[in-house]
N, C-alpha and C positions, 0 to 999 in steps of 0.2 A: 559166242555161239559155238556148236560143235555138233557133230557128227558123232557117233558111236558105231564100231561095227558091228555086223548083224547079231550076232548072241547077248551082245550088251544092250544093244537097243530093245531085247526082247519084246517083238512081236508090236513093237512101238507105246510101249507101257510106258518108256521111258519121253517121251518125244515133250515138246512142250515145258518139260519139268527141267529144274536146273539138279545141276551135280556139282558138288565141292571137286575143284582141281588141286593137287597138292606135286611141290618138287621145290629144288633149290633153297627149301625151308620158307617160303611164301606159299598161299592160296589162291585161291579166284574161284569164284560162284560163276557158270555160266550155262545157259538154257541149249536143251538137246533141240535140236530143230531139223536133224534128217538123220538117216540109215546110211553108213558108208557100208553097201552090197559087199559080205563077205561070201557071197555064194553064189554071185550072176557077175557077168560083166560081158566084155566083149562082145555085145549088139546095142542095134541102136537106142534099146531104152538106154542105156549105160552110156550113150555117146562114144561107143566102142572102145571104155576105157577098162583093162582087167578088174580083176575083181580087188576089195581092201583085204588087207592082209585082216586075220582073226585078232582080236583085243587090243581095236587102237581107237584111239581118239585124236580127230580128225579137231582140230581147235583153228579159231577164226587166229591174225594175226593178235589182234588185242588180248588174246589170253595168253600167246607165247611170250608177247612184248610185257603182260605183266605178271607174269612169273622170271622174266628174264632170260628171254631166252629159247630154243630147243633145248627137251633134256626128258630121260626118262621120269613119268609120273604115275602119279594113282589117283586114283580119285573114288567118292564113295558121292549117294544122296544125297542132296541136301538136304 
């Protein structure tokens, strides 16, 4: 599972639907399932947490642990 921040989740077109993850020369399919707020943060809908930085994806541990890892990625639709 994973988060996208706000421009890539576009308007939540994205949400629901998986994305290919790619790095370290493996993949992983895994389904968009929230908005990491690259444009509100710091009250309490946000649990007064700042806001995501712009073009990241926010991936559950199972997508890091199967790719291997943290490590810069891309990813595209699936």
């Amino acid at each position: 599972m994973v988060a996208l921040s706000t421009g890539w989740h576009n308007k939540g077109s994205r949400c629901h639907k998986y994305i290919n993850i790619y790095g370290n020369g493996r993949s992983v399919k895994a389904m968009v399932v929230d908005e990491c707020d690259s444009t509100m943060g710091c009250n309490a809908d946000h649990d007064y947490q700042p806001p995501c930085d712009n073009n990241i994806v926010d991936a559950s541990r199972a997508v890091w642990e199967a790719l291997g890892g943290l490590m810069e990625i891309y990813w595209s639709d699936a």
